[in-house]
C-alpha positions as CSV (number, residue, x, y, z in Angstrom):
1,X,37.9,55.4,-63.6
2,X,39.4,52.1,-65.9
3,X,41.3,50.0,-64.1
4,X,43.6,46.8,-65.4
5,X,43.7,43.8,-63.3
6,X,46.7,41.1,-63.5
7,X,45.4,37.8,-62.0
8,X,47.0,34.7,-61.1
9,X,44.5,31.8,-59.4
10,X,46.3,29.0,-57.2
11,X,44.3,26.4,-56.0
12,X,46.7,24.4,-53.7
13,X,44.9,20.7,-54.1
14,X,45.5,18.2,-56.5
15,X,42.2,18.9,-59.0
16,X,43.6,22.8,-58.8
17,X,43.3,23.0,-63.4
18,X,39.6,22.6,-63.3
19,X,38.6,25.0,-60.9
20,X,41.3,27.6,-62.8
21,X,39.4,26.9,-65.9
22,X,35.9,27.6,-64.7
23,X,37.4,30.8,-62.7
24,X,38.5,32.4,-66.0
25,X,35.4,31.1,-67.8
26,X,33.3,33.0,-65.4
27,X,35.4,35.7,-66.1
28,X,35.1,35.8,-69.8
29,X,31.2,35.4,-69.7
30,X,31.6,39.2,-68.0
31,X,30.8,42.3,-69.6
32,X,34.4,43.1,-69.3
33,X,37.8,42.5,-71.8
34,X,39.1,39.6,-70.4
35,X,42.7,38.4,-71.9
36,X,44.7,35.7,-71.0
37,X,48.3,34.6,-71.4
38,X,50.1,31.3,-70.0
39,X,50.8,33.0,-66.7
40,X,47.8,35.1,-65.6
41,X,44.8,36.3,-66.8
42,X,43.9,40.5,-67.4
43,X,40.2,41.9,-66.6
44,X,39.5,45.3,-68.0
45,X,37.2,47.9,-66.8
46,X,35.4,50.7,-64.9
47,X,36.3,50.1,-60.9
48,X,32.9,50.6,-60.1
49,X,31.8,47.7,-61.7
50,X,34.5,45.9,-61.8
51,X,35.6,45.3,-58.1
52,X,32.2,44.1,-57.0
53,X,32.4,41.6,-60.3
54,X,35.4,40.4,-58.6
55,X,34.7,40.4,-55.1
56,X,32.0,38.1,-56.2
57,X,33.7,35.9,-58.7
58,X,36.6,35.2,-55.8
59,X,34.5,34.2,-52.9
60,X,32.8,31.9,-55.4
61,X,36.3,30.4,-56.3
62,X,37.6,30.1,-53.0
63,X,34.2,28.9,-51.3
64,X,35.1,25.4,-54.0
65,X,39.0,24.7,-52.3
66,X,40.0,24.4,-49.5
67,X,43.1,26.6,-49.7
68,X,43.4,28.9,-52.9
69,X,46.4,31.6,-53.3
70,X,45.1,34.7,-55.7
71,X,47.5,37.0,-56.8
72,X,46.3,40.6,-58.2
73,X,47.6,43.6,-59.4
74,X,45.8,46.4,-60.1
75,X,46.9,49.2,-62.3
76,X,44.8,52.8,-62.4
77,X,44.5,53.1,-66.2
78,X,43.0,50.2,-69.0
79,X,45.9,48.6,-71.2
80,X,44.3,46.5,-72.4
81,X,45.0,47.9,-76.1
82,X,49.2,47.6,-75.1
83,X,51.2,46.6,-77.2
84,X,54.9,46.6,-77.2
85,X,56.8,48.7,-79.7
86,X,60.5,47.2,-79.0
């Protein structure tokens, strides 16, 4: 099953823009369609693979900060080709 993932990474320090950066780097050295806009970052990809990926990628982030807010939404289908027709 694709899934689509809507992430938005909060580090809540001062030196919080480095540690966003190399999160999404990490992300985009995946296997997996990674896009980005100025508010969050999508990951694209079988669920299977995809949520252990994560799981990994997160503790790795948060294990840098001291306090990090990450905000996800997951959707059960890839849209990662969407585009809007209005």
């Amino acid at each position: 099953m694709n899934i689509s993932i809507d992430l938005t990474l909060s580090p809540l320090q001062d030196d919080y823009e480095m540690h966003v950066i190399n999160f999404i780097k990490r992300l985009r050295n995946s296997e997996f369609t990674v896009l980005e806009n100025p508010l969050s970052t999508q990951i694209y990809g079988d669920i299977d693979k995809l949520m252990p990926f994560l799981t990994q990628e997160i503790k790795r982030s948060f294990k840098e900060v001291a306090i990090s807010v990450l905000q996800m939404k997951i959707v059960k289908t890839d849209r990662s080709d969407y585009e809007p027709d209005f």
